[in-house]
N, CA, C and O atoms as a GROMACS GRO file, in nm:
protein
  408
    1UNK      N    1   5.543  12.941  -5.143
    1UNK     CA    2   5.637  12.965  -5.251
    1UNK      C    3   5.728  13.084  -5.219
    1UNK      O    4   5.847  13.092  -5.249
    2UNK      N    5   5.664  13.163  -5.163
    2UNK     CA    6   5.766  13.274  -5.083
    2UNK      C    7   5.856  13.247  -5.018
    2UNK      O    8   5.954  13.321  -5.017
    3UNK      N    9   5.850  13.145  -4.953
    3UNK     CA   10   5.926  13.157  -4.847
    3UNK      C   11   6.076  13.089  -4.882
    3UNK      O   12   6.190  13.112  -4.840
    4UNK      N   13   6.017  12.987  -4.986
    4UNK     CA   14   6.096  12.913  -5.025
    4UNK      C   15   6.204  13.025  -5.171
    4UNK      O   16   6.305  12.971  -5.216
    5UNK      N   17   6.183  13.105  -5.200
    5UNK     CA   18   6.217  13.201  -5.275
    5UNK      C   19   6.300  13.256  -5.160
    5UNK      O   20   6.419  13.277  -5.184
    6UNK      N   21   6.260  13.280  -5.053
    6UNK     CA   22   6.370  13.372  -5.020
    6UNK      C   23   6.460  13.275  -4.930
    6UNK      O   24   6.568  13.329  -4.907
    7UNK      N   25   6.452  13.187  -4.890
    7UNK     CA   26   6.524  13.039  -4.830
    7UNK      C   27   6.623  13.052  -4.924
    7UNK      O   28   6.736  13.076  -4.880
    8UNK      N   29   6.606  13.042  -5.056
    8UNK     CA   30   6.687  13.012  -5.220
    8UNK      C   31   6.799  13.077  -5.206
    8UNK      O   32   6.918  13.049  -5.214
    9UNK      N   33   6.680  13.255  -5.163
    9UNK     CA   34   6.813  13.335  -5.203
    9UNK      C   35   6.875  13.357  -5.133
    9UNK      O   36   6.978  13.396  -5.188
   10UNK      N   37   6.891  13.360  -4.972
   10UNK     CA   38   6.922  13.355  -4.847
   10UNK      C   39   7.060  13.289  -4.858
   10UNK      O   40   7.168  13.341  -4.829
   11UNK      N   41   7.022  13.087  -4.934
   11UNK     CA   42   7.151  13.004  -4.913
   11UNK      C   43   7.253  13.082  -5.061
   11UNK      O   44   7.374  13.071  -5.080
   12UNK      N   45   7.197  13.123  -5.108
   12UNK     CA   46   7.286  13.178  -5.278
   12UNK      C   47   7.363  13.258  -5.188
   12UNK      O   48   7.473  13.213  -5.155
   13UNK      N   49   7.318  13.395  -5.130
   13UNK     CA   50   7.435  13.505  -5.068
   13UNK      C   51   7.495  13.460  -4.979
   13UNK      O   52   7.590  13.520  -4.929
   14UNK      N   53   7.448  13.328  -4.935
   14UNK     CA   54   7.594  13.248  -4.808
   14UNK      C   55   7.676  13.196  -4.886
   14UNK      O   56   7.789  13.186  -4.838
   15UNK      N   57   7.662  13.152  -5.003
   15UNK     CA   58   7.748  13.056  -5.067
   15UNK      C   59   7.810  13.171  -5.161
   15UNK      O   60   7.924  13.134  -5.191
   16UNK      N   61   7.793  13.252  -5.198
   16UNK     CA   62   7.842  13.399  -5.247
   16UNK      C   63   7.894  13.421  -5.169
   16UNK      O   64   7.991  13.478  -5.218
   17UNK      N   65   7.905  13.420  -5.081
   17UNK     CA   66   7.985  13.500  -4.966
   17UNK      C   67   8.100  13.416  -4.942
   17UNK      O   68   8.219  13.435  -4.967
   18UNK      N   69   8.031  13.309  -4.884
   18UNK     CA   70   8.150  13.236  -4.895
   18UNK      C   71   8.312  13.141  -4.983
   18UNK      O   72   8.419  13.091  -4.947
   19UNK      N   73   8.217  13.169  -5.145
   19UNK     CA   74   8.308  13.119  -5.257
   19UNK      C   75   8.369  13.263  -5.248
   19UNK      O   76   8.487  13.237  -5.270
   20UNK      N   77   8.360  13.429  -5.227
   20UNK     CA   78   8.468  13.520  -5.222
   20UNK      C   79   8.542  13.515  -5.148
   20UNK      O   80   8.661  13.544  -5.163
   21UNK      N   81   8.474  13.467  -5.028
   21UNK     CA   82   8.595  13.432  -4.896
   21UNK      C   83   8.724  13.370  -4.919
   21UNK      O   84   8.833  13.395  -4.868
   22UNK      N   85   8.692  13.288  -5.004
   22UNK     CA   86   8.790  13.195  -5.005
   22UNK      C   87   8.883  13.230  -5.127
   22UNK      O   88   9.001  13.199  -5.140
   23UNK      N   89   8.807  13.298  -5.210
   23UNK     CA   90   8.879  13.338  -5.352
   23UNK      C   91   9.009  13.479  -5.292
   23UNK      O   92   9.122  13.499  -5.338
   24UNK      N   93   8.944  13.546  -5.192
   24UNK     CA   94   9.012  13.615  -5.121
   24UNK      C   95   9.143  13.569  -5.067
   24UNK      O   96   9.247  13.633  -5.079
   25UNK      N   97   9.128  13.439  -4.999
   25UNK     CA   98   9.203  13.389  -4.912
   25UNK      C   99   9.302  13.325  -5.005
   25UNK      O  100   9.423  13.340  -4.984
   26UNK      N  101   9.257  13.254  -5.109
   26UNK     CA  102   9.386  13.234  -5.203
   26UNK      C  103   9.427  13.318  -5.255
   26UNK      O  104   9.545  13.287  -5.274
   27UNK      N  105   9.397  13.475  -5.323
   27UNK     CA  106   9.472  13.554  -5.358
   27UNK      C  107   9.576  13.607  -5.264
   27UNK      O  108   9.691  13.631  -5.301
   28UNK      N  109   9.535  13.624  -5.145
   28UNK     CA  110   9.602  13.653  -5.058
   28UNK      C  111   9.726  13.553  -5.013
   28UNK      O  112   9.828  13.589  -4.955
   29UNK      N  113   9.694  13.430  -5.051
   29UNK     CA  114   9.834  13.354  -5.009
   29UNK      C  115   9.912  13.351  -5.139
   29UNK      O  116  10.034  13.351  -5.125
   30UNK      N  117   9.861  13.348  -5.272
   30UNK     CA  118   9.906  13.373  -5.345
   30UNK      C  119  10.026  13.499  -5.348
   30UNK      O  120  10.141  13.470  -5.377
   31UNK      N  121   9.999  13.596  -5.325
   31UNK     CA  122  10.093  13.709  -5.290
   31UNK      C  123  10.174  13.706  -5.230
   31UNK      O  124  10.288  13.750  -5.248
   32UNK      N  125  10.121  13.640  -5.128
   32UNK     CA  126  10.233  13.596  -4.964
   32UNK      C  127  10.325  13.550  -5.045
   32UNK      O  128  10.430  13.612  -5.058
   33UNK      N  129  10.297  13.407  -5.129
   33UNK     CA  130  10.398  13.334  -5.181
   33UNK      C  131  10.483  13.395  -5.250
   33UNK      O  132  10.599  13.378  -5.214
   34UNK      N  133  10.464  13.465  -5.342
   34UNK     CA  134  10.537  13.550  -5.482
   34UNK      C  135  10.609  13.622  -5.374
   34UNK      O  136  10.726  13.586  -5.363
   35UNK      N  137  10.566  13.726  -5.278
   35UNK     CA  138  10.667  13.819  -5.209
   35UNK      C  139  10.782  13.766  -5.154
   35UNK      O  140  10.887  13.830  -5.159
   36UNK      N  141  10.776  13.648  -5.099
   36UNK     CA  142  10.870  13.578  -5.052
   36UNK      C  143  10.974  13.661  -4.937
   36UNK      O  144  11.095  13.667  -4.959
   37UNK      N  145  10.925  13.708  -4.843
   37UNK     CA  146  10.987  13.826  -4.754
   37UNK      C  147  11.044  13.740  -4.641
   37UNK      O  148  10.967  13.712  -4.549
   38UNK      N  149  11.162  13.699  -4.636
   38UNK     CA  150  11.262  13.657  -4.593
   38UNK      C  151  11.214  13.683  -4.432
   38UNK      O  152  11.159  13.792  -4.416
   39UNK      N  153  11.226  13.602  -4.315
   39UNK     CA  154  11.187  13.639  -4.184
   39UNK      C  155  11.317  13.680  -4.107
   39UNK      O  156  11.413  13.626  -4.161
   40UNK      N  157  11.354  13.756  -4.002
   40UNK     CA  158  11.452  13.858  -3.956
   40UNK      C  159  11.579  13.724  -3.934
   40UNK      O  160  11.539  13.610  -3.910
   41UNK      N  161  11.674  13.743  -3.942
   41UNK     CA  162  11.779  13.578  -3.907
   41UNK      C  163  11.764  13.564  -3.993
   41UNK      O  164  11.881  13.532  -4.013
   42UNK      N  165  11.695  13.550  -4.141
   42UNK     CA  166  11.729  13.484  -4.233
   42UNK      C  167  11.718  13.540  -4.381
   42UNK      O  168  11.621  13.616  -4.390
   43UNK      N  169  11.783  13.525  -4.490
   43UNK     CA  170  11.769  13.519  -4.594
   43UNK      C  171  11.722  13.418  -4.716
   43UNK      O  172  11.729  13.295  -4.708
   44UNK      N  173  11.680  13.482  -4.816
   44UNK     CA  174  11.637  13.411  -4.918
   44UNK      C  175  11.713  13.324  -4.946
   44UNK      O  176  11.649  13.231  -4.993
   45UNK      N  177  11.845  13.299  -4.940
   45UNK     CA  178  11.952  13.222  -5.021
   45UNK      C  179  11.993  13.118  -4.918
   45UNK      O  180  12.032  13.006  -4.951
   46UNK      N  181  11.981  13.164  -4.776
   46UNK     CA  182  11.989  13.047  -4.668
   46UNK      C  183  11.859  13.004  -4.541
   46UNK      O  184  11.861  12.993  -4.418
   47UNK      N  185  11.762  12.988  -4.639
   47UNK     CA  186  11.622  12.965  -4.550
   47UNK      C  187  11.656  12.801  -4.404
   47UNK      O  188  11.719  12.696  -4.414
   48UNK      N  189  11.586  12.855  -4.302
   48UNK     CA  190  11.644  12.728  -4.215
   48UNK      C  191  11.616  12.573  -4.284
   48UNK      O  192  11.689  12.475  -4.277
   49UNK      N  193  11.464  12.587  -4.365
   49UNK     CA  194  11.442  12.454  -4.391
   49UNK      C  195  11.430  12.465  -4.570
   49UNK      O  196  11.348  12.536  -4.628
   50UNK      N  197  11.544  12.371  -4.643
   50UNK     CA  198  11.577  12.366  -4.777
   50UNK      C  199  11.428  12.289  -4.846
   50UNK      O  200  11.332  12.238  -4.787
   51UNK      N  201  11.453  12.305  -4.976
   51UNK     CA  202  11.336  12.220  -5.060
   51UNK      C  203  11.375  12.087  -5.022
   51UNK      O  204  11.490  12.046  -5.005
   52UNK      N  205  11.247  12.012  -5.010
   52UNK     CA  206  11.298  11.848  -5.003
   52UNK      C  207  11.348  11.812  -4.902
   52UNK      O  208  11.344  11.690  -4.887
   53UNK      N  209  11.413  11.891  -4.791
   53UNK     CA  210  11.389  11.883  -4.595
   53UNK      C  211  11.268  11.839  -4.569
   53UNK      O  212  11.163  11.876  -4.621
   54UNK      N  213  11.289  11.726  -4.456
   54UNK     CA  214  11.185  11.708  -4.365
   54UNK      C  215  11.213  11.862  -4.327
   54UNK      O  216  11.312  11.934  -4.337
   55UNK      N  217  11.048  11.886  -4.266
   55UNK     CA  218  11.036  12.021  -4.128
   55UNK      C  219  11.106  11.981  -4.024
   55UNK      O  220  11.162  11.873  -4.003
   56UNK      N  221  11.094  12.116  -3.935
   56UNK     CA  222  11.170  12.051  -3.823
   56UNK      C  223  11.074  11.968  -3.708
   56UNK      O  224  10.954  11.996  -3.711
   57UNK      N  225  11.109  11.885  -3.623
   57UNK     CA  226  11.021  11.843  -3.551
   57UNK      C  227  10.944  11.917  -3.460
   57UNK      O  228  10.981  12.032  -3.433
   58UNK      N  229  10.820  11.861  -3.398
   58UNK     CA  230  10.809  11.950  -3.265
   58UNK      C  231  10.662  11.865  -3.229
   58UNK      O  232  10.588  11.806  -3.308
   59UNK      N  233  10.649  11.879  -3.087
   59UNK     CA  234  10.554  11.809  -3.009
   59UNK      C  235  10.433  11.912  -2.964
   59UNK      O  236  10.453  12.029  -2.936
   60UNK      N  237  10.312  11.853  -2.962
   60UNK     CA  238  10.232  11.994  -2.989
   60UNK      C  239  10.097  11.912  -2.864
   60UNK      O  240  10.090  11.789  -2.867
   61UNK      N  241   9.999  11.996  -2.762
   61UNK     CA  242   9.931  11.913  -2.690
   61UNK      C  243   9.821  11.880  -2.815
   61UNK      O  244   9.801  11.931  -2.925
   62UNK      N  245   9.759  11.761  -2.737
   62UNK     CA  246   9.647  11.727  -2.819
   62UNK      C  247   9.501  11.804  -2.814
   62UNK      O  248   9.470  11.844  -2.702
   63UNK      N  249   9.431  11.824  -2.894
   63UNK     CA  250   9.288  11.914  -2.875
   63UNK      C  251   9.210  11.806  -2.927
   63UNK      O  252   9.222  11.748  -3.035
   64UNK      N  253   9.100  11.780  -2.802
   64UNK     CA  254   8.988  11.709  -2.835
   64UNK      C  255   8.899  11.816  -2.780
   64UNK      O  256   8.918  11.912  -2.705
   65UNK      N  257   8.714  11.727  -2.890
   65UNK     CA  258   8.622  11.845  -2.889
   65UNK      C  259   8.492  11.771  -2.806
   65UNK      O  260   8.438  11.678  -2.867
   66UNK      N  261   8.439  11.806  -2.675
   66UNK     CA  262   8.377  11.759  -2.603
   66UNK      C  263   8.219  11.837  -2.636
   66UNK      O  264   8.202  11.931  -2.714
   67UNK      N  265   8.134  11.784  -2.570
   67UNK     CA  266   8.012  11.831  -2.558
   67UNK      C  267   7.978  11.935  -2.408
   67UNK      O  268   7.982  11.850  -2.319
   68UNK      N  269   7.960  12.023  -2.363
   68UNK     CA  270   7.944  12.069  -2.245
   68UNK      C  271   7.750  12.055  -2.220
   68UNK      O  272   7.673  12.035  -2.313
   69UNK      N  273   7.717  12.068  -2.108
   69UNK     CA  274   7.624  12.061  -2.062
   69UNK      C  275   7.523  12.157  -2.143
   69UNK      O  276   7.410  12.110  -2.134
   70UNK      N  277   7.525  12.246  -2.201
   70UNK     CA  278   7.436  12.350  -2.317
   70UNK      C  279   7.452  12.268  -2.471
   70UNK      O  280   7.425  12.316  -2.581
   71UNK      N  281   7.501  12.142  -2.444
   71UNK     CA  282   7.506  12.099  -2.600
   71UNK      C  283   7.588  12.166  -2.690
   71UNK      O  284   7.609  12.096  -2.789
   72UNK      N  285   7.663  12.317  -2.695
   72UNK     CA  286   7.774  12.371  -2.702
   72UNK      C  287   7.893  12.252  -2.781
   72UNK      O  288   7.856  12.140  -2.744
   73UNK      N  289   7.969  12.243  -2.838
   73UNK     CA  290   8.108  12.184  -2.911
   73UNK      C  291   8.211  12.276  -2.832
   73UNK      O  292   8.217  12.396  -2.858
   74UNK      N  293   8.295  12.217  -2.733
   74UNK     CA  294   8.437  12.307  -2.662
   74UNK      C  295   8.549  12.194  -2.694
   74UNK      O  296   8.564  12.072  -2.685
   75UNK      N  297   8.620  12.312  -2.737
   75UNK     CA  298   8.802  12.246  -2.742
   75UNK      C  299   8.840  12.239  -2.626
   75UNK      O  300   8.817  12.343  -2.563
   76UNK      N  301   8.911  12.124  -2.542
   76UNK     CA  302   9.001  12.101  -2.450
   76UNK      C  303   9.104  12.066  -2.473
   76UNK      O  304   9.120  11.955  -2.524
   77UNK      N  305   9.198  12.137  -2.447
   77UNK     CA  306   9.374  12.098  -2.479
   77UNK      C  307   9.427  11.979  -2.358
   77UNK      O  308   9.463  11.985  -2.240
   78UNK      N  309   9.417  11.920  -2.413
   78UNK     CA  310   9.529  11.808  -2.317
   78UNK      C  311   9.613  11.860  -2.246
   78UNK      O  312   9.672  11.959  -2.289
   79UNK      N  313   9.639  11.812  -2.128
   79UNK     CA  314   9.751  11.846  -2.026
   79UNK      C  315   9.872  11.726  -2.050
   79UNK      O  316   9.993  11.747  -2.062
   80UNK      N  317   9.802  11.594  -2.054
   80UNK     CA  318   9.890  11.472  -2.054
   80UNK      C  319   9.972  11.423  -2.213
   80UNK      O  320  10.086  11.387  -2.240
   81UNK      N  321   9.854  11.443  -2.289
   81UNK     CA  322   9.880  11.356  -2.433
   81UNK      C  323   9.915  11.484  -2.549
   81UNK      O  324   9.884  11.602  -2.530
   82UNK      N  325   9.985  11.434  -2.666
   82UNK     CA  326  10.093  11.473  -2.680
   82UNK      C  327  10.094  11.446  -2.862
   82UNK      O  328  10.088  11.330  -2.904
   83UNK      N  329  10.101  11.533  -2.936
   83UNK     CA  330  10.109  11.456  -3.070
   83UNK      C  331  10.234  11.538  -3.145
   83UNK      O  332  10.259  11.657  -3.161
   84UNK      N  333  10.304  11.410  -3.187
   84UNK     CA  334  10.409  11.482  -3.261
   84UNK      C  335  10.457  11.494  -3.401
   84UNK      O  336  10.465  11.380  -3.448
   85UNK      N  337  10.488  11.572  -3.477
   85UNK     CA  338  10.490  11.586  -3.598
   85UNK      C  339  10.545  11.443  -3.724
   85UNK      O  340  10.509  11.384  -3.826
   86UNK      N  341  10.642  11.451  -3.637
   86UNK     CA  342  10.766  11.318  -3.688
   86UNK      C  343  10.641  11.180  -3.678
   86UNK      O  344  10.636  11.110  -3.780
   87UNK      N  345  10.553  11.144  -3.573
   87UNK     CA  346  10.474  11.035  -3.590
   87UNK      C  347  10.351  10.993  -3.688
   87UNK      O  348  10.266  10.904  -3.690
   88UNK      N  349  10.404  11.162  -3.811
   88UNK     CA  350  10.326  11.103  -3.935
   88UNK      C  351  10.371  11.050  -4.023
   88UNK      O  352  10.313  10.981  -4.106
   89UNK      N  353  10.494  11.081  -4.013
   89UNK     CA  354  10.583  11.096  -4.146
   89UNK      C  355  10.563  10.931  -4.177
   89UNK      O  356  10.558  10.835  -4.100
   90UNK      N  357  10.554  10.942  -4.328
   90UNK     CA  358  10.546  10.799  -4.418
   90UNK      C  359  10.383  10.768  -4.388
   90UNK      O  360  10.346  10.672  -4.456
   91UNK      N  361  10.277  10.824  -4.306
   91UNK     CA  362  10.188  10.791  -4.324
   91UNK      C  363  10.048  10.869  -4.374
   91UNK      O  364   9.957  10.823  -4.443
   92UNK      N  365  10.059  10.957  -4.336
   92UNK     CA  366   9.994  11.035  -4.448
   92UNK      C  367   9.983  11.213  -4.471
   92UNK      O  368  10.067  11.266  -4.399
   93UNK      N  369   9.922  11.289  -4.531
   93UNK     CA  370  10.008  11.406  -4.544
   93UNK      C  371   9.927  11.482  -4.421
   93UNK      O  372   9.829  11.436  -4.362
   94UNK      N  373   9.992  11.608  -4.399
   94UNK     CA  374   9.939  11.680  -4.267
   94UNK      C  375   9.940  11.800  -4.332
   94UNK      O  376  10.021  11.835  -4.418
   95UNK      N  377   9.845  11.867  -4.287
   95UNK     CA  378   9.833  12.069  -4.327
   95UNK      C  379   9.818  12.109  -4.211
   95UNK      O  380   9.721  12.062  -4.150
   96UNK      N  381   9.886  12.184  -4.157
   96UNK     CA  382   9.888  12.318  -4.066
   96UNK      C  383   9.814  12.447  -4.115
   96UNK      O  384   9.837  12.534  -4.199
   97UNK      N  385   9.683  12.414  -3.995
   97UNK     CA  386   9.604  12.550  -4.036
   97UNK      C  387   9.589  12.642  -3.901
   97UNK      O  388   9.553  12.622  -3.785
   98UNK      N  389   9.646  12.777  -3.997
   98UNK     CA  390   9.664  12.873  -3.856
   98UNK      C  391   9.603  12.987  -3.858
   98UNK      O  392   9.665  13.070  -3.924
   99UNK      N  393   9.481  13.033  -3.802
   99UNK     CA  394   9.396  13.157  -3.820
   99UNK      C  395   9.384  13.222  -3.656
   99UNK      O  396   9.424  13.187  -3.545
  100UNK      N  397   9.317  13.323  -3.705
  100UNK     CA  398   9.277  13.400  -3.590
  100UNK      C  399   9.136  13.490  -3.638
  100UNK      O  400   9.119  13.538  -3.750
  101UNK      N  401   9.036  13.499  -3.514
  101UNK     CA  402   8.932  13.571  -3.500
  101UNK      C  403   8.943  13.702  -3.495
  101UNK      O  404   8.849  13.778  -3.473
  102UNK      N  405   9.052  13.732  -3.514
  102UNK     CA  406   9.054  13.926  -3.463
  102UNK      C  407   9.058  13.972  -3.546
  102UNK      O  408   9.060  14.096  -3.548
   0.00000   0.00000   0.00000
């Protein structure tokens, strides 16, 4: 029964941890959004891409996730193949997610 008591509370402060994480992470884009800080070349009143613009295009390599010999999960970026933004459009929606470890 102990153990399972502290198993309990163990997954509670991951999932605590992790529902602030995220409550974090939307306040934080939240702000981003409201500030609205114009990037250098451009202004608020002439942004490159208008409401209701497609984005602009662009071709990006492909990342598939292999198994390595330690059973390990590794990303390999394609050298050959190729995915491009424009070959979703009309089929279904896409999110761009962009982080960093540092």
């Amino acid at each position: 029964m102990q153990r399972t008591n502290e198993t309990l509370a163990r997954n509670l402060v991951t999932w605590l941890m992790a529902i602030s994480s995220l409550m974090a992470l939307v306040a934080m884009l939240a702000e981003s959004a409201t500030a609205q800080r114009p990037r250098p070349g451009r202004s608020a009143d002439n942004p490159k891409v208008k409401v209701g613009e497609f984005a602009p295009d662009f071709e990006l390599p492909k990342l598939t996730f292999k198994t390595d010999a330690d059973g390990k999960h590794i990303g390999v970026i394609s050298e050959t193949d190729t995915v491009k933004l424009s070959s979703f459009r009309g089929k279904k929606p896409v999110c761009m997610i962009m982080s960093s470890y540092t």
